[in-house]
C-alpha positions in Angstrom: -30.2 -1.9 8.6 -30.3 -4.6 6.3 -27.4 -7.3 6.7 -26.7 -6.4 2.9 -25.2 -3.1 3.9 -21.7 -3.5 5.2 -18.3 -1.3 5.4 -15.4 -2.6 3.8 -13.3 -4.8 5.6 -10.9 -3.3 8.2 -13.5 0.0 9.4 -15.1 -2.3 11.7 -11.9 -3.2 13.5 -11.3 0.3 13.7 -10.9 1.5 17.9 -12.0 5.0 18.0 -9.6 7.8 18.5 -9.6 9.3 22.0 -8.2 12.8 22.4 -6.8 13.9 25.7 -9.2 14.8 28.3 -10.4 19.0 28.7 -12.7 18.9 31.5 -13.0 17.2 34.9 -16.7 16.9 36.4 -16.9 19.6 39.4 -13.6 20.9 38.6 -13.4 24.6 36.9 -10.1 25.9 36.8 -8.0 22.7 35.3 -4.5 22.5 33.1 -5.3 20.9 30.5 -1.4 18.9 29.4 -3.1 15.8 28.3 -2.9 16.6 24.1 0.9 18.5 23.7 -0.6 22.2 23.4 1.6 25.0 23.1 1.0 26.7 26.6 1.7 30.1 25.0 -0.6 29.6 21.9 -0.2 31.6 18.3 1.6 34.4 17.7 0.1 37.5 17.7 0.4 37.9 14.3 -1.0 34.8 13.5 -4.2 36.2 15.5 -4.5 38.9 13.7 -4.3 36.9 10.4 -6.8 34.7 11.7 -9.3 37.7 12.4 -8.5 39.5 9.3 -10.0 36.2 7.5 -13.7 37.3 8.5 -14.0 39.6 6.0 -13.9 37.2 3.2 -15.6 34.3 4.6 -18.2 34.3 1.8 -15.4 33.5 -0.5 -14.1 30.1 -1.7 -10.6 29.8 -0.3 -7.8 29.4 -2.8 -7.1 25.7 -4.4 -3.6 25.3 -4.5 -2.8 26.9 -1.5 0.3 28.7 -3.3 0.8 31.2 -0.8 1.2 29.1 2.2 3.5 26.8 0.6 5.7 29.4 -1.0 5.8 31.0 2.9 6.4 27.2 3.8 9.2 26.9 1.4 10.5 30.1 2.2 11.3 29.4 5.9 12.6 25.9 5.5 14.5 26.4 2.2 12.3 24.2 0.2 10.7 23.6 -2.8 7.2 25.3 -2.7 6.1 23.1 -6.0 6.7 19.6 -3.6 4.6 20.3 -0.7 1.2 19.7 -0.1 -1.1 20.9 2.9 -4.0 19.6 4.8 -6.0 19.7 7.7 -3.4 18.8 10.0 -0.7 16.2 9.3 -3.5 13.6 10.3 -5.2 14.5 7.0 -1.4 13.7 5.0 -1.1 10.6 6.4 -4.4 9.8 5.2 -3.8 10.8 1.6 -1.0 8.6 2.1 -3.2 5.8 2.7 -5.2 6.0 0.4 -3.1 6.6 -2.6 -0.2 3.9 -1.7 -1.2 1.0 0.7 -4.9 -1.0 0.3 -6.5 -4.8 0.7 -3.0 -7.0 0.8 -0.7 -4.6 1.7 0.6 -3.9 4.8 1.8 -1.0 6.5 4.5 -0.7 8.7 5.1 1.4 11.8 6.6 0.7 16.3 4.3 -0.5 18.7 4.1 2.8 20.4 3.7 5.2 17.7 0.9 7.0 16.8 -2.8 5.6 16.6 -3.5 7.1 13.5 -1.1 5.0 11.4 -3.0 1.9 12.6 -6.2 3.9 12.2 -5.6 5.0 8.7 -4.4 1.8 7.4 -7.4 -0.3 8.7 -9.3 2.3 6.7 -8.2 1.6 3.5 -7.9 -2.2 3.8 -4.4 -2.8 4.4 -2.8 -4.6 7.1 -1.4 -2.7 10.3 2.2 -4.3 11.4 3.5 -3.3 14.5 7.5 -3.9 15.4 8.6 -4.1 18.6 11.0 -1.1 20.2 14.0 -0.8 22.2 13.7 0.7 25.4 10.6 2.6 23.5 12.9 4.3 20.9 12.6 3.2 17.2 14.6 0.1 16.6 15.7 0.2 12.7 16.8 -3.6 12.4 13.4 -4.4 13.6 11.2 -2.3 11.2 13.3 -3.5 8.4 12.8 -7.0 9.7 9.1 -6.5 9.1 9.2 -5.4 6.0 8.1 -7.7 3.2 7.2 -7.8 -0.5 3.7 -6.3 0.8 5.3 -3.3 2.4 3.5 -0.1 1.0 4.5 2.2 3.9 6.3 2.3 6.6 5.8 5.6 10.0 8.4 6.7 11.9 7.8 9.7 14.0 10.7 11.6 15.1 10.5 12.4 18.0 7.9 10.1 18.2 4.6 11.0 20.6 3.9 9.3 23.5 7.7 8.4 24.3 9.0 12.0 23.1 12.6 9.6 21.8 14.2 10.1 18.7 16.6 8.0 16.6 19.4 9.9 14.7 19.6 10.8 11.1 22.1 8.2 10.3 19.8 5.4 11.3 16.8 7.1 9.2 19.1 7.1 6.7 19.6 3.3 6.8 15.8 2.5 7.1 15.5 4.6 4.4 18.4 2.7 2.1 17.5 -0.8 3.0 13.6 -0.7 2.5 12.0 -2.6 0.1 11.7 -0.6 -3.4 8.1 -0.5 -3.4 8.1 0.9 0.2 8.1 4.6 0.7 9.1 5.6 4.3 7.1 8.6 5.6 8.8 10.7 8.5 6.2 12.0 11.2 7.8 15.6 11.9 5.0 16.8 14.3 7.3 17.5 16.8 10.2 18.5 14.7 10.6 22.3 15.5 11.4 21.0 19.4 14.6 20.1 18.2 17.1 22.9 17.8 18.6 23.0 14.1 16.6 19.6 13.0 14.6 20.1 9.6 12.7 17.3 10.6 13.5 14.6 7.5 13.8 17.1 5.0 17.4 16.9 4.0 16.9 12.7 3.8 13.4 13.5 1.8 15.7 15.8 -1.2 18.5 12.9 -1.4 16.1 9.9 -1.7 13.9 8.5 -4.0 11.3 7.0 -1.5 10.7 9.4 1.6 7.6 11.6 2.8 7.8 14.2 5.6 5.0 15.6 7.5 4.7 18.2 9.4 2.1 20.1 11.4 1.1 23.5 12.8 -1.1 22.0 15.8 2.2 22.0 18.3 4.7 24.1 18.4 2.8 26.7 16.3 -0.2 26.9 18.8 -3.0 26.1 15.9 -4.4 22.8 17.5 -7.5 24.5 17.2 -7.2 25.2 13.4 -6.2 21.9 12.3 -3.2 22.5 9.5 -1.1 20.5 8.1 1.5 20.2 5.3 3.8 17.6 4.0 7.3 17.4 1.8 7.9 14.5 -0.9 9.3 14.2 -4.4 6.9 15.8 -7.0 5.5 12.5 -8.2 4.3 11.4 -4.8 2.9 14.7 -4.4 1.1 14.6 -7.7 -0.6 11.5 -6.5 -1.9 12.6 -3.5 -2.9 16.4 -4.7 -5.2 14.4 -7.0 -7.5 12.9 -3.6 -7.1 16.0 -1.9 -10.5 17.9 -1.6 -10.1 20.8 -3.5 -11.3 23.2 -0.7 -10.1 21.1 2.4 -8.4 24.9 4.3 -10.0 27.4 4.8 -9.3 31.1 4.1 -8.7 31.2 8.1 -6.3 28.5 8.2 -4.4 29.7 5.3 -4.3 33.0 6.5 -3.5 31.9 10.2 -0.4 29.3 9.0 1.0 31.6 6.7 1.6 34.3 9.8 2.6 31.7 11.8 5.0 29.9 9.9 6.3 33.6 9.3 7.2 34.4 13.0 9.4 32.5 13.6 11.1 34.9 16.5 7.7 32.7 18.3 8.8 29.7 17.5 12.2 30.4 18.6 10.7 31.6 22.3 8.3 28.9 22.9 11.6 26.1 21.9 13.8 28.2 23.6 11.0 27.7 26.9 9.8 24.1 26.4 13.7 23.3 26.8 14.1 24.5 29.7 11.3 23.6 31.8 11.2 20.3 30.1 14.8 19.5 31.6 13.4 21.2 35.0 10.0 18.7 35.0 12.4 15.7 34.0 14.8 16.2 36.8 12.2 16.9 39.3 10.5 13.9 38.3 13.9 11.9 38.7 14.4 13.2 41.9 10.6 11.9 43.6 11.5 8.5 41.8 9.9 8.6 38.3 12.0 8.4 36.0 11.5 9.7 32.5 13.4 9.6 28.6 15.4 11.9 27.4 12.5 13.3 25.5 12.9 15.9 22.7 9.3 17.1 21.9 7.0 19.0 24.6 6.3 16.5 26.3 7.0 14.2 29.1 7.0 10.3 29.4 6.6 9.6 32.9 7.2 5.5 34.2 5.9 4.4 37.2 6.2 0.8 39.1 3.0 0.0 37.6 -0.2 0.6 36.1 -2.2 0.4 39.4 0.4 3.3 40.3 0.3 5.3 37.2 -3.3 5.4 37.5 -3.8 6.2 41.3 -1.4 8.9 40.5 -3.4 10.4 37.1 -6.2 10.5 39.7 -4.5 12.3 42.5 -3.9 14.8 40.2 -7.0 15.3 38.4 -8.2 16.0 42.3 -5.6 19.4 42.2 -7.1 19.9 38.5 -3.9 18.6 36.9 -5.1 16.8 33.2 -2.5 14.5 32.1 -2.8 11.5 29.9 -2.8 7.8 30.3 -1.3 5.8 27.8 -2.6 2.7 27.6 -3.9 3.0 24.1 -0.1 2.8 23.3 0.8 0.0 25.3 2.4 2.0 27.7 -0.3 1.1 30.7 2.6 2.2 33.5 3.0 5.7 32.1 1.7 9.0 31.6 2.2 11.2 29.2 2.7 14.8 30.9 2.7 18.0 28.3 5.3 20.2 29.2 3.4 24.0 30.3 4.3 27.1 31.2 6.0 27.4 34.9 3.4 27.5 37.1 2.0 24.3 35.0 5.3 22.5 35.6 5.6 23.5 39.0 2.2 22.2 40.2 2.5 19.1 38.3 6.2 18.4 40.1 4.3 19.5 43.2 1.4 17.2 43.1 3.5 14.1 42.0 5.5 14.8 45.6 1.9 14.7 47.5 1.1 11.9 45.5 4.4 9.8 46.3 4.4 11.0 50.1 7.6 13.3 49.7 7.6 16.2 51.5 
């Protein structure tokens, strides 16, 4: 290729994503709890959305995706006109991106939070800024110390993936008040319906001038697979980005599949209802074979080891019982791992295999 041709500035510098791993070579019947899955999938009426869609795949899905954000708006009391969806909330935060932050700007987000902040702001140009946290939990005093005349955007995820932590709704409140006024501050609500009675930012997002919400179906909805998105702003903002949004970026199926599934929310309600409790069992059975683990509130489970040498002869041990967990190095976190929380029997090997691994008996 001639040395003519070149990417803009900042692709280059781009690390590739890495998902959590499926397979292991030689190994056929793994658990897969590297990539915060729901363990009990869709509803069933989500399904049968989904497989109703095949009848009308030679048609263009719908533009404005009315229906699904008036089903949206219906279940979380909002306002259908101020949402926008996407192919998961990875595809928001890219619109984001695009529309606000570019070359000279910087955007704002913790040193553990999630790699597609740093990923989409490289792509556009802008300057990735990374603030330290406390104890890995969000630390508002440092994000506002950060935060400059350049400041386009700032991420917060709450609870924020890999740690599963979560700062309260008076401190988002005082990010939100004492960022720059050019700065909009856009709350990562991916793991939002793990926390009973939380509506995930939107509440700050009605009584401010300058905050985003996203939100996505691939967790606690079971539609990984589908890839939807959606996020909640004041009408201006969503102007803006509805204007680079590809006019046919869901499909019929997703449409179709989301709008069940954000309607069931009796599903929802169970598979909270179960991640709570085996997420406290996990966590105290960690605890008690000596790895300890944050109060998490997504479905998920941060555990520390003494070191990285440990954390990763562990990860190993257990891909040998066919246990897939993740390493989080990629999120400067090289003494953890990052354990989804599955159904029982998941929980219970993992617990299991940790006790082999540490000698306990």
């Amino acid at each position: 290729m001639s040395n003519q041709i070149k990417p803009q500035p900042g692709i280059l510098d781009i690390a590739l994503y890495e998902g959590g791993k499926a397979q292991l070579p030689g190994v056929t019947n793994v658990v897969k709890l590297s990539s915060n899955e729901n363990p009990f999938g869709p509803s069933d009426k989500a399904k049968e959305a989904f497989s109703r869609s095949i009848h009308s795949l030679h048609r263009y899905p719908g533009t404005d995706h009315a229906d699904l954000r008036t089903a949206i708006a219906e279940v979380h009391r909002l306002d259908p006109d101020r949402i926008i969806c996407g192919a998961g909330s990875d595809e928001i935060i890219t619109f984001l991106c695009q529309a606000y932050a570019g070359p000279r700007d910087e955007v704002v987000f913790t040193e553990h939070g999630f790699l597609m902040y740093r990923i989409s702001s490289l792509a556009v140009g802008a300057t990735p800024v990374e603030v330290p946290e406390r104890e890995r939990t969000a630390d508002v005093d440092a994000i506002l110390a950060a935060c400059n005349r350049r400041t386009k955007l700032v991420f917060i995820a709450n609870p924020n993936n890999p740690t599963g932590t979560m700062i309260s709704a008076a401190e988002v409140a005082r990010l939100a008040d004492a960022l720059p006024p050019q700065a909009l501050l856009v709350l990562d609500g991916a793991y939002a319906e793990y926390v009973e009675g939380y509506d995930g930012g939107a509440s700050l997002v009605d009584a401010r001038q300058n905050v985003v919400m996203t939100r996505t179906f691939s967790k606690i909805y079971g539609l990984g697979g589908l890839r939807i998105g959606w996020g909640y702003g004041l009408r201006p903002v969503i102007d803006v980005l509805n204007r680079i949004r590809g006019p046919f970026n869901l499909s019929t199926a997703q449409l179709d599949a989301a709008e069940a599934a954000v309607r069931d929310q009796d599903h929802v309600n169970k598979c909270r209802s179960e991640n709570t409790r085996l997420r406290a069992w996990l966590a105290g059975a960690l605890a008690e074979l000596g790895v300890p683990t944050d109060t998490s509130m997504a479905n998920f489970v941060l555990a520390r080891f003494a070191s990285q040498d440990e954390a990763e002869a562990c990860d190993t041990f257990l891909q040998k019982q066919g246990l897939i967990v993740r390493r989080v190095a990629g999120y400067k976190l090289p003494h953890c791992l990052r354990i989804t929380i599955g159904d029982e029997a998941s929980c219970r090997q993992v617990a299991h295999a940790v006790a082999q691994f540490k000698g306990v008996k």
